[in-house]
C-alpha positions in Angstrom: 22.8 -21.7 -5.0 19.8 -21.0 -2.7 16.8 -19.9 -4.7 14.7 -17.0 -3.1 11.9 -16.1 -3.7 11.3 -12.9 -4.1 6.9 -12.5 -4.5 5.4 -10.7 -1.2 4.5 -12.4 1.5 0.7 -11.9 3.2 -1.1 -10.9 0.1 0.7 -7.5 0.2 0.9 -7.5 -3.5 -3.3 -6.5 -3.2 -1.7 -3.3 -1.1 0.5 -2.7 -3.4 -1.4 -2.9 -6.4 -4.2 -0.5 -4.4 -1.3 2.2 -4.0 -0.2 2.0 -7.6 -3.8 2.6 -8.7 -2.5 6.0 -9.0 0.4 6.8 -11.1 2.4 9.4 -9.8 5.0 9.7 -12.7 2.1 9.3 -15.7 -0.1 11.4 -13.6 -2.7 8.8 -14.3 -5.9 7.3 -11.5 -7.4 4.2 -12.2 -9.9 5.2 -9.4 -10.3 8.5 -9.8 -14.0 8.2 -9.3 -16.7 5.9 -7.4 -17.3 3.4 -10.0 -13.7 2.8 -11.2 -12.9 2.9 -7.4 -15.8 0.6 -6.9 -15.2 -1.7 -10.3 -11.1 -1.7 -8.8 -12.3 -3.5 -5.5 -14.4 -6.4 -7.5 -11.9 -6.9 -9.6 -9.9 -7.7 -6.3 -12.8 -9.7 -4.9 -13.0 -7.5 -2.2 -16.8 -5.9 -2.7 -19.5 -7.9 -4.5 -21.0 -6.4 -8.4 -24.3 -6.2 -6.9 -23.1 -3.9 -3.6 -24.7 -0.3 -4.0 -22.5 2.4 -5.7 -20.1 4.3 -3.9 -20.6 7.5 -2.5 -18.2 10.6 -2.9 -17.7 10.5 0.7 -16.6 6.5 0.5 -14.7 7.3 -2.8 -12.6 10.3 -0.5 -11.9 8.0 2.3 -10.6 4.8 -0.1 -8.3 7.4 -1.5 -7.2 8.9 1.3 -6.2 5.4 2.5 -4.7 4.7 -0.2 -2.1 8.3 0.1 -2.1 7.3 3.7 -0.3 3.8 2.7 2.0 5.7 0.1 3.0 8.0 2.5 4.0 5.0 5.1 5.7 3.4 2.1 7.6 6.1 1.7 8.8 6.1 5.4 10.0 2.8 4.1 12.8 4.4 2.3 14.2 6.2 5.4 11.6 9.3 6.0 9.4 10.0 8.7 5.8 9.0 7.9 3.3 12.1 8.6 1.1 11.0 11.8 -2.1 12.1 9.6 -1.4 8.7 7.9 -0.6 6.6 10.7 -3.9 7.5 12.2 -5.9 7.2 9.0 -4.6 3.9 9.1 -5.7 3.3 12.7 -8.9 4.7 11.8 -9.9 2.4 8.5 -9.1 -0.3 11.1 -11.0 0.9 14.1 -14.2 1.3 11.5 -14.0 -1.7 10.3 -13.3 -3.3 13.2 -10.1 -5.0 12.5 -9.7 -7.9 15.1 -8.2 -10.9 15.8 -10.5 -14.2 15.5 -9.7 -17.4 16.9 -11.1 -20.4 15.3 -11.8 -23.9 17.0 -8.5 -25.5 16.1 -6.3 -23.2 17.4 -5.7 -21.2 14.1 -6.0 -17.3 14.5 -6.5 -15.0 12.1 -7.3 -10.8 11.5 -10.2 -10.1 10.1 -12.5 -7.4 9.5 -15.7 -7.6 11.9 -17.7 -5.0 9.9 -19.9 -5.6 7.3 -20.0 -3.2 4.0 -17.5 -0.6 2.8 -15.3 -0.5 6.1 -15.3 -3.9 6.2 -13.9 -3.7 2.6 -11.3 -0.7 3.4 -10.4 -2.5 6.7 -9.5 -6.1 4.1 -6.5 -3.8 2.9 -5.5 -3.8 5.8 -5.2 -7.1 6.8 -2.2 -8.1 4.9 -0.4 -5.2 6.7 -0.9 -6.5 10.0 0.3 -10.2 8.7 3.2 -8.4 7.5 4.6 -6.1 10.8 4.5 -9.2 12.3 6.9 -10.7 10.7 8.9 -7.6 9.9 8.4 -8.0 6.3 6.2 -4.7 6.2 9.3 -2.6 6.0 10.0 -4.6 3.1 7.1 -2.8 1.1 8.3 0.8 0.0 7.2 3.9 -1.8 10.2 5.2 -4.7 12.4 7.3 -3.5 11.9 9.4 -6.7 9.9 12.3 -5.6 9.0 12.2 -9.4 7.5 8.3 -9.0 6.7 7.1 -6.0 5.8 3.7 -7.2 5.1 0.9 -4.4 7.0 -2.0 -4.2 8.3 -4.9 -2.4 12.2 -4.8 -1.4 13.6 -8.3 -2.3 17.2 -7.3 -1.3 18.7 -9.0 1.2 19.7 -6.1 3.5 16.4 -4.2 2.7 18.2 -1.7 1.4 16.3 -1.1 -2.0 15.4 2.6 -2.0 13.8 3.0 -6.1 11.1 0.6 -7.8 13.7 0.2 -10.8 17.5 1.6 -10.2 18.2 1.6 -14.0 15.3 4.2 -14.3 14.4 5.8 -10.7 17.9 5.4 -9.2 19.7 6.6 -11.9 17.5 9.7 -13.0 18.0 10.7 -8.9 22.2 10.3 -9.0 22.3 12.2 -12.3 20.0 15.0 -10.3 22.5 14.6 -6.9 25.6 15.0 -9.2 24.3 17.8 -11.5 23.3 19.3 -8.1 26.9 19.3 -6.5 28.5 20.5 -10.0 25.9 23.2 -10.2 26.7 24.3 -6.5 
């Protein structure tokens, strides 16, 4: 038997970790304001301790990145991601100058020209362009469960996986489909 491994590829974990900082289900926000949003990126080692404190105007923007990726997730699982996401995607990466850098032994990676916050917004990013290349973006979904919404990465081999956890998310939404079609 072939083992798989079954971790995301890229670093996508930190992108999926920064979407779950907000728990749809518990109705919980680990970065619901600048500091915990600010404190959430050092623990990450993505902004230094000493960088000045966020303002309510970089606080908005990391979490409407952050919706933005859920909402792409989401189209993961067979829906139609909302262009306002796409392009607030394109924009984090246009600010912080996402490019591609060539270094002197032929090795090319994408990297974030900017210095300072959208430098930092446009590092979450980075794994997500590692990733459509080698089609193992689609891999990373939101929950299918309206009610959850929880990121995660698909292991399955035909990339089918539509809930973070069928014996909680998938079965709570079939007992609501067949309750449905009794009911109706």
């Amino acid at each position: 038997m072939v083992s798989r491994d079954t971790s995301p590829p890229h670093n996508l974990q930190l992108v999926i970790d920064f979407v779950n900082t907000r728990d749809v289900e518990a109705g919980s926000d680990r970065t619901r304001t600048p500091a915990e949003m600010a404190e959430w990126l050092h623990e990450q080692g993505l902004r230094p301790a000493h960088a000045p404190a966020l303002s309510e105007a970089e606080h908005r923007q990391a979490i409407e990145l952050r919706e933005s990726l859920r909402e792409v997730l989401h189209s993961h699982t067979h829906r139609d991601a909302s262009p306002g996401a796409e392009q607030c995607l394109e924009d984090v990466a246009q600010q912080g100058q996402l490019s591609v850098s060539f270094g002197p032994s032929g090795g090319v990676e994408v990297v974030p020209r900017a210095g300072g916050y959208h430098g930092v917004l446009a590092e979450l990013l980075v794994p997500v362009a590692y990733a459509a290349l080698d089609g193992t973006w689609q891999r990373v979904k939101a929950c299918d469960d309206d009610e959850c919404l929880w990121a995660f990465y698909d292991s399955s081999r035909n990339r089918s996986g539509r809930w973070c956890d069928m014996a909680v998310c998938g079965n709570r939404t079939k007992v609501r489909t067949y309750r449905a079609r009794r009911e109706g």
